[in-house]
Structures are given as C-alpha cells and as structure tokens.
C-alpha positions in Angstrom: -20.9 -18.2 5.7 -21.8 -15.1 6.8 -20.5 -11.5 6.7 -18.4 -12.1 10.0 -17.0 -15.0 9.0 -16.3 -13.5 4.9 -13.6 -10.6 7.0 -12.1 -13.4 8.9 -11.7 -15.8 6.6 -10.2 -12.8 4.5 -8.2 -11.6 6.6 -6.7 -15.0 7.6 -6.0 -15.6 4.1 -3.5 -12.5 4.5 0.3 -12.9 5.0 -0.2 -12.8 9.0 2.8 -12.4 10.9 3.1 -12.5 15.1 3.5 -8.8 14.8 0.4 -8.7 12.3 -2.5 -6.3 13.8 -5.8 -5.8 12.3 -8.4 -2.9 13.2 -12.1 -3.7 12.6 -13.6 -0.1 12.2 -16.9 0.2 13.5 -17.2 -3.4 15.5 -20.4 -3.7 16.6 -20.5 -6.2 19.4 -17.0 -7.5 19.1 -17.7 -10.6 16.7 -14.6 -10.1 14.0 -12.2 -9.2 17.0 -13.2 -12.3 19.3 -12.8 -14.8 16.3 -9.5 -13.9 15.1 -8.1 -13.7 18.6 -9.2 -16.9 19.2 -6.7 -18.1 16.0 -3.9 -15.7 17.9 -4.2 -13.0 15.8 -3.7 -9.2 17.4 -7.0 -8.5 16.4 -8.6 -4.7 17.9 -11.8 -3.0 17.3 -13.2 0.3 17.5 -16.7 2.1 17.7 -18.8 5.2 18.3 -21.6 2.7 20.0 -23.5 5.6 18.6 -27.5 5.7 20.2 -29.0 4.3 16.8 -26.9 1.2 17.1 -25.4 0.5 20.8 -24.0 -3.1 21.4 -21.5 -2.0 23.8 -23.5 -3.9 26.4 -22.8 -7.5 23.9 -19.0 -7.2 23.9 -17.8 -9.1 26.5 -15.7 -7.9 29.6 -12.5 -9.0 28.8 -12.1 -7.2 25.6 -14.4 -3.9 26.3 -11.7 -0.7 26.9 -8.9 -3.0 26.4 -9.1 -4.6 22.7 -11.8 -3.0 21.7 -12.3 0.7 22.5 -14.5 3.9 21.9 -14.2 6.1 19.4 -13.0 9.9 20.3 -15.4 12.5 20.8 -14.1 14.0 17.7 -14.3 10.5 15.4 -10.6 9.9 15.8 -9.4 6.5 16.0 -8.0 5.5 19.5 -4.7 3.9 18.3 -1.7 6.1 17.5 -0.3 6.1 13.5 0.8 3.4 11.3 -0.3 0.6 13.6 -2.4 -2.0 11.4 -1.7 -4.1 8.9 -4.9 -4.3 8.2 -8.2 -2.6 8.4 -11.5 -3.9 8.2 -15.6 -2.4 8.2 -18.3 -4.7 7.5 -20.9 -2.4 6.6 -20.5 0.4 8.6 -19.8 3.5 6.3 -23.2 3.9 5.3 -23.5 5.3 9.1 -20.8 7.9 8.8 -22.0 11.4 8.0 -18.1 12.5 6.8 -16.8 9.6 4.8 -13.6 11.2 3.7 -12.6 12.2 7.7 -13.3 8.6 9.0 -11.3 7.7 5.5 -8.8 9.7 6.7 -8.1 8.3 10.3 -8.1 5.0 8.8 -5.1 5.8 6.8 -3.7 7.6 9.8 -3.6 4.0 11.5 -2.9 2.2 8.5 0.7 0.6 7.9 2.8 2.1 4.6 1.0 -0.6 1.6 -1.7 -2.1 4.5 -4.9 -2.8 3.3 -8.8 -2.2 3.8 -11.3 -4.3 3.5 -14.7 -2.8 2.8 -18.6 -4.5 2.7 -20.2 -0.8 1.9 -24.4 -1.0 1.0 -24.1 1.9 -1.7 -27.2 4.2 -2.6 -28.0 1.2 -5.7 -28.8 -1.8 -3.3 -32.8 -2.6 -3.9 -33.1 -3.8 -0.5 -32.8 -1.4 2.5 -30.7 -3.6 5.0 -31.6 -2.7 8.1 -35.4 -2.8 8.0 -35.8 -5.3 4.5 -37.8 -2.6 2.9 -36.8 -2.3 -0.9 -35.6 1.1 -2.1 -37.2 2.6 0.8 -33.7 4.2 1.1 -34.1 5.7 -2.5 -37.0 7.9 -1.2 -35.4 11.7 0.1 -35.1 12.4 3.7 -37.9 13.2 5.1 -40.5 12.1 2.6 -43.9 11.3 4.2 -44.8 9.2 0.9 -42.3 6.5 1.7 -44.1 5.4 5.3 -46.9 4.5 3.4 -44.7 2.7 1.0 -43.0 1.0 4.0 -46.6 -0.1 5.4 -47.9 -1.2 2.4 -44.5 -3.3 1.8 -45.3 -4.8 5.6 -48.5 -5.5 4.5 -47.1 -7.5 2.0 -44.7 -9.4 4.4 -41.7 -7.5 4.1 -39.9 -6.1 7.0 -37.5 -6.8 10.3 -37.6 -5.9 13.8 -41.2 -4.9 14.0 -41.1 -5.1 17.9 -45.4 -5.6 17.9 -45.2 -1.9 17.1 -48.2 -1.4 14.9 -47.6 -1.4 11.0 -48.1 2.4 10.7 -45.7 2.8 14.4 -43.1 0.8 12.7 -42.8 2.4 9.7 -42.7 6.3 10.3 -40.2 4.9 13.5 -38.1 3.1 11.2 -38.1 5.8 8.4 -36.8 8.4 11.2 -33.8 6.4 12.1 -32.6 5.9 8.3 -33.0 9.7 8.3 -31.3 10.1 11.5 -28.8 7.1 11.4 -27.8 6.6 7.3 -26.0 8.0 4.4 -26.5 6.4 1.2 -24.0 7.6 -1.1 -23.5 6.7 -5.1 -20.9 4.4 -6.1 -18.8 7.2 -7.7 -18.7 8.6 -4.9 -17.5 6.2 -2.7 -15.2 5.3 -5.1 -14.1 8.9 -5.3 -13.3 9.4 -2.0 -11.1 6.4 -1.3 -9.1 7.3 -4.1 -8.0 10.4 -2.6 -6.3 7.9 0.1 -5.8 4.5 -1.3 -5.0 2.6 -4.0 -5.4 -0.6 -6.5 -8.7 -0.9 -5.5 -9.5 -4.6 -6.1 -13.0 -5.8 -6.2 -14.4 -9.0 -4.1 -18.0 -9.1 -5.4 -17.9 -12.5 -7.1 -15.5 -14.1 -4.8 -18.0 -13.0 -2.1 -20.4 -14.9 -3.6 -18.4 -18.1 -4.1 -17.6 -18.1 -0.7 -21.4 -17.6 0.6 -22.2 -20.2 -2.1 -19.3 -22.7 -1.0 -21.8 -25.7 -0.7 -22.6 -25.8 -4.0 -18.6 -25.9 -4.9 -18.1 -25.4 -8.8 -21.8 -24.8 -10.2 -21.5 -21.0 -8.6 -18.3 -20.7 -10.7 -21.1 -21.2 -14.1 -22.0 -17.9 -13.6 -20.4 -15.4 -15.1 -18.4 -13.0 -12.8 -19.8 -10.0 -14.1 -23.4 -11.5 -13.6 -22.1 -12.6 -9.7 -21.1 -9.2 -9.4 -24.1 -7.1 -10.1 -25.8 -10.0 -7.4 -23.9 -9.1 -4.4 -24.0 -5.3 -5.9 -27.7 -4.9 -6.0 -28.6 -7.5 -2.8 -25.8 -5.9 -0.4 -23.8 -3.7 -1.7 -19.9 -3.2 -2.9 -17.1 -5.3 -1.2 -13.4 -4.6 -2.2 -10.0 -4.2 -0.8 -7.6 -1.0 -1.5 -4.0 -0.5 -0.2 -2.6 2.5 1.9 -0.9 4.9 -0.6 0.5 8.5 -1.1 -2.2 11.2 -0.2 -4.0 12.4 -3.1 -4.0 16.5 -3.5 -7.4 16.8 -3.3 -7.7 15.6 0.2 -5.8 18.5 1.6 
C-alpha cells in the first residue's frame, strides 16, 4: 500500500454519505481524486501545478478544469465556503511558503467538525524525500557544503532522478530546487499553526505503518506503538487527522 492508496483507504473508512465531498489539497496528477470517484465518491482536487512540480499534463481530460482545478493566483482555493467534508494533502505542505494562509483556506472550505488528513515530511525526517539524500534538508539554504555532501552520498549509491546529469550537475541542481521549492518546518511548529484552526488532533503514525505492513498481519502489531511511531516519524514524516473548529485568536 502506498501513500495514495493510505488517503483513500482513509477516507473510505469515513462516514460517507451521497452528499459526502472530499478536497485533496495539492493533487498532483489526479491519483486520490480518480480512485475515489471511481467508488462514487464526490471526490475534487486542487493545485498550483507550480514550475518545480507540474503534472497538469498527467491528469486526464475528463477531470482537468472540471474536478480538479487550479489554484488562484493569490493561493485561494477554487471552491466557495463550507463545501468538504473532508480534506486531504499527501505531502504537500512542505511546498508552501505560508502554511498558516493555505491553513486558512482549508478551513474556509472545510464543513463545521470536517476533518483533515495530513502526510507532512517535517524538518526531523533523516531522509530528504524527493531526492533520497539523508539530512541534506538539515543543511541551511544556500549552503555550498551540502553539494559535496549530496555527491559524495551519490557516490555512495544514494539518490533519485539523476537524469545522466553528472554527479556534481545533479547535485548543486537538485540542492537549488529544495531551496527554491521546500520549507522544512519543526514539528512544533506545524503543530502550532494547525491549532490556531483545528482541533483534536489525532495521530496516524502507527496505524500508517500497520496498514503499509498489512502482509505481515499481527507481527507489526509486536511493536510497540510508540516505537512504530518514531518509524514513520523519522522515514516520512507526521500523518494525523484534526477537525474544523472555532478560530483561535491568534490567527487574526
């Protein structure tokens, strides 16, 4: 099971209704949207398809402008308020330079008590997803150390995407898009800023793990949950679900 199929799974397992809608923020390519519809579920998605991570070309015809739709110039959400029951973003935040306005629009479109789903790679996770470098995110932006770090750690077999670009190519090009394309951000922070919109945060780490782990049935369940936990944590970052509440003062 992958990450698509964790948020569908998920949000199947949810109290779905025939006037149920769910918004996956920042879609990519369409793959959430396309697999609940095909169960019937009112399933939209929305995107920047910003230039460090374009798949409008992938989503297909029949949902492109129609289901699933561009962002506003200005980052707001293209549906009007209160329409989701749910909300989903599969490891998308770390791409947002102002996580409490895209926090904000999401609780715009987000139904009284509806709930967000969130796979977020904090600042902690040892392995730099996008390029399989470890804790090449760690280094500050703009660090000339780190793209020797990065070519010695493809020297050593690490790395994705490398495009026959030289090692040296590869690794000051790949070290300008994290600068140009990510925000890490600390775990109390993250946490912080949700809280200024939602609620009973619940976390999913360890049933994340279960559910990746499904084919080995009971012996995942061995492991403590607090052990499973700091797994996903480190590997891939922080999944849990909060609810729409009241605004917190501080977001004002």
């Amino acid at each position: 099971m992958d990450n698509y199929q964790f948020c569908v799974d998920w949000a199947l397992n949810q109290r779905i209704t025939p006037s149920t809608r769910i918004l996956d923020y920042g879609c990519g390519a369409g793959h959430i949207v396309k697999a609940l519809r095909a169960r019937n579920v009112d399933a939209f998605g929305c995107d920047v398809f910003y230039e460090g991570g374009d798949y409008s070309k992938l989503v297909e015809s029949e949902y492109l402008g129609k289901s699933i739709k561009r962002m506003e110039p200005d980052g707001r959400i293209p549906y009007d308020d209160e329409t989701f029951d749910f909300v989903i973003n599969n490891q998308v935040m770390e791409h947002v330079t102002d996580l409490d306005k895209v926090l904000s629009e999401i609780h715009r479109v987000l139904k009284p008590g509806g709930k967000v789903l969130s796979l977020f790679p904090d600042k902690s996770v040892w392995r730099e997803g996008h390029c399989g470098i470890p804790f090449l995110h760690w280094f500050p932006k703009g660090s000339r150390p780190r793209i020797y770090y990065a070519a010695l750690m493809r020297l050593l077999g690490f790395g994705y995407h490398k495009e026959n670009k030289t090692i040296m190519r590869w690794s000051a090009d790949f070290c300008e898009w994290l600068d140009k394309w990510t925000w890490y951000r600390p775990s109390k922070d993250i946490r912080r800023s949700y809280q200024k919109y939602f609620t009973n945060e619940n976390e999913l780490e360890g049933y994340w793990l279960s559910k990746r782990l499904d084919k080995l049935g009971s012996i995942s369940e061995l492991v403590p949950l607090g052990a499973r936990k700091l797994v996903v944590r480190k590997l891939g970052g922080r999944i849990f679900v909060v609810e729409k509440g009241a605004l917190n003062n501080q977001s004002a």
